[in-house]
C-alpha positions as CSV (number, residue, x, y, z in Angstrom):
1,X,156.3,131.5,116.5
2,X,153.4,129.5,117.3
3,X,151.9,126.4,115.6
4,X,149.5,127.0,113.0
5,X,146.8,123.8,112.6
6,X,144.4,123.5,109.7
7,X,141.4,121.2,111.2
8,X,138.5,120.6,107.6
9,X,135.6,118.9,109.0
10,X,131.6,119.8,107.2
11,X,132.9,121.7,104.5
12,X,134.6,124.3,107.3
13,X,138.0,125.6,107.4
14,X,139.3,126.7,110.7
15,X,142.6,128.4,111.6
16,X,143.7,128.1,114.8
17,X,147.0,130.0,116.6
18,X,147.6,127.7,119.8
19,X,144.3,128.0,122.4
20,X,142.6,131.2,119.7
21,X,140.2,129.6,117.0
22,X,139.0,132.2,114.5
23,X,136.6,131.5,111.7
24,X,138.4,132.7,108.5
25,X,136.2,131.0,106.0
26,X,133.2,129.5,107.2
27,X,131.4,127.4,104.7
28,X,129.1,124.6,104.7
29,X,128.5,122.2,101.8
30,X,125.3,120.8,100.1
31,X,125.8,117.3,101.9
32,X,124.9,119.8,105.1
33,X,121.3,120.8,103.6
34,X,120.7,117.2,102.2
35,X,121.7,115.3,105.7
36,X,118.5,117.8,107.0
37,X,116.1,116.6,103.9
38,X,117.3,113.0,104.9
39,X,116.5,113.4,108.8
40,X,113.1,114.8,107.8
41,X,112.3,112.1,105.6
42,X,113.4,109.8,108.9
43,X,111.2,111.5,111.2
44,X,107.8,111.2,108.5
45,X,108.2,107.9,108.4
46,X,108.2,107.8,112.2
47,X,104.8,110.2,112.2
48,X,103.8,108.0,109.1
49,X,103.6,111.2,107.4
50,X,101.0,110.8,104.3
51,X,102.5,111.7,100.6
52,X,100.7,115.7,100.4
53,X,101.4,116.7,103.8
54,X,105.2,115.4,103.7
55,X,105.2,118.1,100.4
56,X,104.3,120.7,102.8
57,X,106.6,120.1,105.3
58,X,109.9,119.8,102.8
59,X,108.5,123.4,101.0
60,X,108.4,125.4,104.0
61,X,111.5,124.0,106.0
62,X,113.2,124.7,102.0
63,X,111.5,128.2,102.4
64,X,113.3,128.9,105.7
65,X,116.8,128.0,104.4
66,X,116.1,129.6,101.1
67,X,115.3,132.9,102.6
68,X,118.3,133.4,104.5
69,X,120.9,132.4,101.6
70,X,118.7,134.9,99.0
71,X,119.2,138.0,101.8
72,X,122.8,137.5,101.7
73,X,123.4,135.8,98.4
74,X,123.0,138.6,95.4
75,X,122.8,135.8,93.4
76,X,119.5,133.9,94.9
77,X,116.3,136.2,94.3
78,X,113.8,136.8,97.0
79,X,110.9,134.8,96.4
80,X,108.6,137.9,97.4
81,X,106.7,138.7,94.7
82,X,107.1,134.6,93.5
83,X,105.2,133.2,95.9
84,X,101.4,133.5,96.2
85,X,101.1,135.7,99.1
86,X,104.4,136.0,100.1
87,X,105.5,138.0,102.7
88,X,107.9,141.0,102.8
89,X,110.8,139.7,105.0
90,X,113.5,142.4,105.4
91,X,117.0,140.9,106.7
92,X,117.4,141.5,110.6
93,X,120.0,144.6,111.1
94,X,120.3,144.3,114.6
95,X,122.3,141.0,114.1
96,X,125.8,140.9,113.3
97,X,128.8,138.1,113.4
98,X,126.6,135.5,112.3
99,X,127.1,132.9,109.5
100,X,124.7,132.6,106.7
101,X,124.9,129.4,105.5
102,X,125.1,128.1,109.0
103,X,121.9,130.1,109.9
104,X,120.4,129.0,106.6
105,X,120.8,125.5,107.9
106,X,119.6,125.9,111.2
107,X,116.5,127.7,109.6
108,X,115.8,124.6,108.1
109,X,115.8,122.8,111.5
110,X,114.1,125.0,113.4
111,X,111.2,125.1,110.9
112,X,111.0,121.5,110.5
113,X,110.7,121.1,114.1
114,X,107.7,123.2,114.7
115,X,105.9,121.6,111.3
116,X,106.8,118.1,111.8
117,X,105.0,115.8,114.7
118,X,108.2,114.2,116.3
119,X,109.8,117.4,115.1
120,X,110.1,118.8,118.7
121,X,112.1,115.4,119.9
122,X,113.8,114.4,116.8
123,X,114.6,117.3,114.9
124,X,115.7,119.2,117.9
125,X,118.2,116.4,118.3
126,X,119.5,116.5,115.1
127,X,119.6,120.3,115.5
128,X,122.0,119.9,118.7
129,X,124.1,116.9,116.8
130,X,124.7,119.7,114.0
131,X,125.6,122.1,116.6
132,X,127.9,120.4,118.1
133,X,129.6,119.0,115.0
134,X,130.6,122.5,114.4
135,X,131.4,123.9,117.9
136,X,134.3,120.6,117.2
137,X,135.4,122.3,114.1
138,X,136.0,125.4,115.5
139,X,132.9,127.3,114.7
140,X,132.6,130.2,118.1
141,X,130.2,130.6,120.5
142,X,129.5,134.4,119.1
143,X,129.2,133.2,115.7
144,X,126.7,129.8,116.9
145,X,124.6,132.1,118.8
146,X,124.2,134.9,116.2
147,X,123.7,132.6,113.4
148,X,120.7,130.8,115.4
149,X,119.0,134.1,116.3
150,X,119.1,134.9,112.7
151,X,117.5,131.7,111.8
152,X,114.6,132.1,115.0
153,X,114.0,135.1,113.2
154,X,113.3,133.8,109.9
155,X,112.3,130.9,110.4
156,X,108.9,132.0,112.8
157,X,108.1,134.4,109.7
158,X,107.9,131.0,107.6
159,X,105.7,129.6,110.3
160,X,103.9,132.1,110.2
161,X,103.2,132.0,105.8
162,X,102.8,128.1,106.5
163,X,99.8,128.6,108.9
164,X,98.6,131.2,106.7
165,X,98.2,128.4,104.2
166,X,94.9,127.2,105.4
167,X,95.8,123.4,106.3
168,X,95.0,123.9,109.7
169,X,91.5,124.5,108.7
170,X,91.2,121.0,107.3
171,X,90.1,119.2,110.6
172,X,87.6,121.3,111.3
173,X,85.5,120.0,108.0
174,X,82.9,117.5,108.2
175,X,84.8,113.6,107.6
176,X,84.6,112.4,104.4
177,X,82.7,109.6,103.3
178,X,83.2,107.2,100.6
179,X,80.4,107.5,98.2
180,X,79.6,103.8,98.2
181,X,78.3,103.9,94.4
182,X,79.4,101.6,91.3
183,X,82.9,102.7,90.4
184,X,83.6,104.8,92.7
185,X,86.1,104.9,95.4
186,X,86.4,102.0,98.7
187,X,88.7,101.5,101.1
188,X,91.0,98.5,100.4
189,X,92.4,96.1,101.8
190,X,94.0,94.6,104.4
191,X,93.9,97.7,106.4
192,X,90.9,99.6,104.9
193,X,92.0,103.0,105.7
194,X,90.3,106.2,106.1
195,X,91.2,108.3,102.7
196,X,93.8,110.2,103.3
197,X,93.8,114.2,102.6
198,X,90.6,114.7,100.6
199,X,90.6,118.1,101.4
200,X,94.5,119.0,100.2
201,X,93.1,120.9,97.2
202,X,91.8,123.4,99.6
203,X,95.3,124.7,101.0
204,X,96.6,127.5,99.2
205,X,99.4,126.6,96.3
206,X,102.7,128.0,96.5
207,X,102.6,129.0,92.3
208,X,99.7,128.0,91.0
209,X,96.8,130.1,90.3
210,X,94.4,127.6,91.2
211,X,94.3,123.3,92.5
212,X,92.0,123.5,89.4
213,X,94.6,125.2,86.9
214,X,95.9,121.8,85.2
215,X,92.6,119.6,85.1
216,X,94.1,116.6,82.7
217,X,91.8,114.8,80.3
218,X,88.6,112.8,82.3
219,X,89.1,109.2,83.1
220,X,88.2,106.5,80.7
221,X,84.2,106.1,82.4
222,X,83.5,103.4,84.5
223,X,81.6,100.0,83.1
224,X,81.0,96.3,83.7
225,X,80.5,96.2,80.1
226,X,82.8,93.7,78.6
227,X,83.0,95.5,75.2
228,X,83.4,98.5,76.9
229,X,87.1,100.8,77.0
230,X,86.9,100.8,81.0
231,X,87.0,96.7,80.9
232,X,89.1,96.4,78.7
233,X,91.6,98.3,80.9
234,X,90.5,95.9,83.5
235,X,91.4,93.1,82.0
236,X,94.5,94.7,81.0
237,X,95.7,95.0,84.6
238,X,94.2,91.6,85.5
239,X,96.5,90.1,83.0
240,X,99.3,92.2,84.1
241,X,99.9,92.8,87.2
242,X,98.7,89.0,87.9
243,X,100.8,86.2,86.7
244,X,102.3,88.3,83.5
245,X,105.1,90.5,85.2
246,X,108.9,89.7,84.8
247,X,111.0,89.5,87.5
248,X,112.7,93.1,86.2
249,X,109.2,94.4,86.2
250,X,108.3,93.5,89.6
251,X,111.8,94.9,91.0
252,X,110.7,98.1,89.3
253,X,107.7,98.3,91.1
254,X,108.9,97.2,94.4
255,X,111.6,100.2,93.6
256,X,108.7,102.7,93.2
257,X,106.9,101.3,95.9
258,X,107.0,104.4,98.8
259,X,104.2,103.4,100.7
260,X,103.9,105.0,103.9
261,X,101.2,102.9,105.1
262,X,102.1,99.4,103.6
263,X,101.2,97.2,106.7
264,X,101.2,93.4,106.4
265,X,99.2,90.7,108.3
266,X,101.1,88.8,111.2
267,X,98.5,86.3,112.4
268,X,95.6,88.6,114.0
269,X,97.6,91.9,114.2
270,X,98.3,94.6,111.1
271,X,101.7,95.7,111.1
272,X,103.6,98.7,109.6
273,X,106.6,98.4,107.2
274,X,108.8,101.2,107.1
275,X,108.7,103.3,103.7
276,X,109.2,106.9,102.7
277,X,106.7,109.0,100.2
278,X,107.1,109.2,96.8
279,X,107.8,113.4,97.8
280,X,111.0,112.0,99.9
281,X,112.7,110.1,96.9
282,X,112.7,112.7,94.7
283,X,113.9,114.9,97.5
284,X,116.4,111.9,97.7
285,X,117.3,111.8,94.3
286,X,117.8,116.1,94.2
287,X,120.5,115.4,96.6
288,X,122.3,112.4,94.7
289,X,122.2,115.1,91.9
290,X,123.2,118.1,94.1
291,X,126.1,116.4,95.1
292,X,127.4,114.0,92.1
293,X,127.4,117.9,90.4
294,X,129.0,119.5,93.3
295,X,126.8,122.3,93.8
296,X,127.3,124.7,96.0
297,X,125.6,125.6,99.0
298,X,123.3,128.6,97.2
299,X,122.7,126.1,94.4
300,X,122.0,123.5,96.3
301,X,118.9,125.1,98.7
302,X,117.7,127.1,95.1
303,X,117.5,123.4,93.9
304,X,115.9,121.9,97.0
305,X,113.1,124.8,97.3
306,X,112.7,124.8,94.0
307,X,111.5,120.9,93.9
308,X,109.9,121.0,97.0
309,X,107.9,123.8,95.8
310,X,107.0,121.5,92.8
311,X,106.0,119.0,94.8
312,X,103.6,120.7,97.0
313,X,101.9,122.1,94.1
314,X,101.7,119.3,91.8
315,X,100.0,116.9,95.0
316,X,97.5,119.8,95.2
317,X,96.8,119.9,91.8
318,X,96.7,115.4,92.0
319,X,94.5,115.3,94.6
320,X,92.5,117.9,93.4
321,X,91.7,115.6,91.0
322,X,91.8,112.4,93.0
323,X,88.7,113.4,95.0
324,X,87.2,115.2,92.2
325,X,87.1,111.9,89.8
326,X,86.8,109.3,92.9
327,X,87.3,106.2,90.8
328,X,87.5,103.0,92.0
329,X,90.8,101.3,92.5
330,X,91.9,98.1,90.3
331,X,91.8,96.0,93.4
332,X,88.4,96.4,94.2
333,X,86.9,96.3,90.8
334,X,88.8,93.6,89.8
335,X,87.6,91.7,92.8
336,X,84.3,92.5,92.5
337,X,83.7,92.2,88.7
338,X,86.4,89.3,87.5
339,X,88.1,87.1,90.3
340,X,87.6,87.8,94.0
341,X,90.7,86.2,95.4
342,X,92.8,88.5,93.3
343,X,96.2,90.5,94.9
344,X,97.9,93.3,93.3
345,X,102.2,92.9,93.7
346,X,101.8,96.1,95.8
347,X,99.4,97.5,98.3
348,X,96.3,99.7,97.1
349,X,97.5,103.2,98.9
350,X,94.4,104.5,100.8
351,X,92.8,107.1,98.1
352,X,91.1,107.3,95.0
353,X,92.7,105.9,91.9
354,X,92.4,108.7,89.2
355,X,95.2,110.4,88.6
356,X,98.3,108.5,89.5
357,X,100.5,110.6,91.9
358,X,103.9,108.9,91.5
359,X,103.2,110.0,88.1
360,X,102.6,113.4,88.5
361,X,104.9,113.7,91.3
362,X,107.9,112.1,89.4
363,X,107.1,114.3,85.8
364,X,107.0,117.2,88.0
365,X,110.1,116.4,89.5
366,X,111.6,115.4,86.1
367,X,111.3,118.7,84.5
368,X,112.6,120.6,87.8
369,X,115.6,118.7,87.9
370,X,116.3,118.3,84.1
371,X,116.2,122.2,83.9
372,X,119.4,122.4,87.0
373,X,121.2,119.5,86.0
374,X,120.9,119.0,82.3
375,X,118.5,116.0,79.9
376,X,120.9,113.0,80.1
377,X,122.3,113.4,83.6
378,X,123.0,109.6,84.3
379,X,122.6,109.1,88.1
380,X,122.4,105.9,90.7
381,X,119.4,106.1,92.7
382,X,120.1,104.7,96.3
383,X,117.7,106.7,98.1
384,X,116.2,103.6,99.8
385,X,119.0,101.6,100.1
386,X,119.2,101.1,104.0
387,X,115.3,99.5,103.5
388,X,116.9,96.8,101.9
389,X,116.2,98.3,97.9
390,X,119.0,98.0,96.0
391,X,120.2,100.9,93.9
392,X,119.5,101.8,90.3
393,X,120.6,103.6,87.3
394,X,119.0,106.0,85.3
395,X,120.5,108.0,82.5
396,X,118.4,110.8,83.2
397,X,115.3,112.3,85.5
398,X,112.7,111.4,82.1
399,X,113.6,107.7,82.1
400,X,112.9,107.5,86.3
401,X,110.0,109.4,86.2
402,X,108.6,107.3,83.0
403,X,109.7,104.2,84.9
404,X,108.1,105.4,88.4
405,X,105.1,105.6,86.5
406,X,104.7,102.5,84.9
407,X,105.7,100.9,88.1
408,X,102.0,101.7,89.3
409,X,100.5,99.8,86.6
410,X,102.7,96.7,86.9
411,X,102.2,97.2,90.8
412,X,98.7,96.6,90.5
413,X,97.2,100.0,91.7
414,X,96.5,102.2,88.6
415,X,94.6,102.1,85.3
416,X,97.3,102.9,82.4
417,X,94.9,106.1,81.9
418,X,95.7,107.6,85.2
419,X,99.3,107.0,84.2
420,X,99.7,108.4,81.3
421,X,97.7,111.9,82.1
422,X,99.8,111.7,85.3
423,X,102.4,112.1,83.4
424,X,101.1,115.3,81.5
425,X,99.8,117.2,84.4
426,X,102.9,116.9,86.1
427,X,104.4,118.2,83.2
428,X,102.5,120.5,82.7
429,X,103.3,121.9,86.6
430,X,107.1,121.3,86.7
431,X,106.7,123.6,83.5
432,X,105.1,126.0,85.2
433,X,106.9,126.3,88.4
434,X,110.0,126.9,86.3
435,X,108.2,129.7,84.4
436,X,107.5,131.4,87.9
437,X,111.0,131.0,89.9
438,X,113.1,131.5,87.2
């Protein structure tokens, strides 16, 4: 009788009889979806990939994976029907012997690398790394190459939804131009960078009716009046965000930073530092929670989409709003109207000030996860550990996403009004998301 040799390697079992390997029970785990989200998020901060579009990309390479698992999982519904304008997409017949989850995953990476910039070189590395990982574990060649036909297949019909979405149109409007009027909108320094995506609220959202549907309360009106509510907010964050932050509150901020285009002065040149979006954390943080629960591999792409479908909507529901109010940053009026020579503890991010997105980002987010994973999951956050940020605990999504908000007022970039409306309309979207995927 011949030798019979278990071999366990990316949540895959493999029997093997002597030189025959046969695939007996083929599964993959969540850490296989999340080690894709986590190559993505390398790869935007390679392409400095802004906030919004980094959204995009994580919805429709979530898309591609979901799609596969809800044609073969009874338990995963088709989001056709879910999804503004989503497309019929019937399982491919002509294909057999393949391996869902491992086509689910390869969906992913195929999307990704037709979205993503670098995503031909990068991803399409990662793609082959994954490959081979499991041609070592004993996954076949039939299986392999039935499993990425499958995912070509679905995948391209994503594409195709995704350029259907209207973002492509966006370079062919006219360049947008700062106003230049009292309390409105400037670049800021030290970079004074184009604004980024003022027409995102122009793409079609993935749930909402409209970029319009959750319009929070207007912004507290601009004034040099000293007696007036706008000053005394600027005073507020003068005094703040100056000299009066505690060391735990300027480790907060620094934690909540996720500024992809942070660039610091070295003598006469401007230099880039290496950061993720605020979209990537919380994709981050999904993951931590994915796997601290052990999901399982249907669960943990529901989960994934699910957020990353939050996200996109809830940045095109921000800027909306962003470009719609235009107010001027606390940098630049605080320079302007009270003390020139004044610094936030973080840099200004290169768009208007009203509403705060880490603060409808993170409430969005909030709500998503607190529905999968229950109101006092306690969690460590290392998402951005390997930039040198050490970890931190949270005792549940609500108390991150109140602290990622407040970060942006003891940071220096937001007016407490933008925070705390943030915080509603993201809210008010994670809310609504729910109500249309569940």
């Amino acid at each position: 009788m011949k030798n019979i040799h278990i071999i366990i390697g990316l949540g895959l079992i493999v029997l093997t009889n002597g030189c025959h390997k046969r695939n007996t029970a083929s599964i993959l785990t969540n850490k296989d979806i999340a080690k894709v989200i986590h190559q993505m998020g390398a790869v935007m901060i390679h392409d400095v990939t802004n906030p919004p579009l980094a959204a995009r990309f994580f919805a429709y390479t979530c898309l591609s994976g979901y799609e596969v698992v809800s044609e073969n999982d009874k338990q995963v519904k088709s989001m056709y029907g879910v999804l503004n304008q989503y497309p019929v997409i019937s399982k491919p017949k002509q294909l057999s012997g393949y391996n869902y989850q491992l086509s689910a995953v390869l969906a992913m990476y195929k999307t990704a690398e037709k979205l993503q910039p670098s995503g031909s070189t990068l991803m399409l590395k990662n793609e082959q790394s994954f490959i081979d990982s499991c041609k070592a574990i004993g996954f076949d060649e039939e299986t392999i190459d039935s499993s990425q036909s499958y995912a070509q297949i679905i995948s391209k019909k994503i594409l195709a939804y995704a350029k259907a979405d209207k973002y492509n149109r966006i370079s062919n409007y006219r360049r947008y131009t700062p106003a230049g009027t009292r309390g409105s909108w400037d670049p800021t320094p030290p970079a004074y960078m184009s604004p980024v995506e003022p027409y995102f609220n122009t793409i079609r959202p993935l749930t909402l009716d409209s970029a319009a549907q959750f319009v929070p309360d207007a912004p507290i009106p601009f004034s040099t009046d000293k007696h007036s509510a706008f000053y005394k907010y600027l005073l507020l964050s003068y005094a703040k965000s100056g000299n009066g932050l505690t060391q735990e509150e300027k480790n907060i901020a620094n934690f909540w930073d996720c500024n992809p285009f942070a660039v610091q002065n070295d003598g006469h040149m401007l230099i880039g530092l290496k950061k993720i979006s605020p979209g990537a954390h919380w994709m981050g943080i999904t993951n931590i929670a994915c796997e601290k629960s052990k999901a399982g591999f249907s669960k943990t792409i529901q989960v994934n989409t699910v957020e990353a479908i939050g996200l996109l909507d809830c940045f095109i529901c921000c800027w909306e709003d962003k470009y719609r109010t235009n107010r001027i940053r606390p940098e630049t009026a605080i320079r302007q109207y009270i003390d020139p020579n004044w610094k936030p503890l973080l840099q200004t991010p290169p768009f208007p000030e009203y509403i705060s997105g880490h603060s409808v980002v993170s409430a969005t987010s909030a709500v998503i996860l607190t529905h999968y994973f229950g109101d006092n999951f306690a969690y460590t956050d290392n998402v951005e550990q390997s930039f040198g940020i050490p970890p931190r605990k949270f005792s549940s999504f609500r108390q991150a996403a109140q602290e990622a908000a407040i970060s942006r007022f003891w940071g220096g970039i937001h007016f407490m009004d933008a925070i705390n409306n943030g915080l509603k309309q993201g809210t008010n979207v994670g809310n609504w998301v729910l109500s249309k995927l569940n």
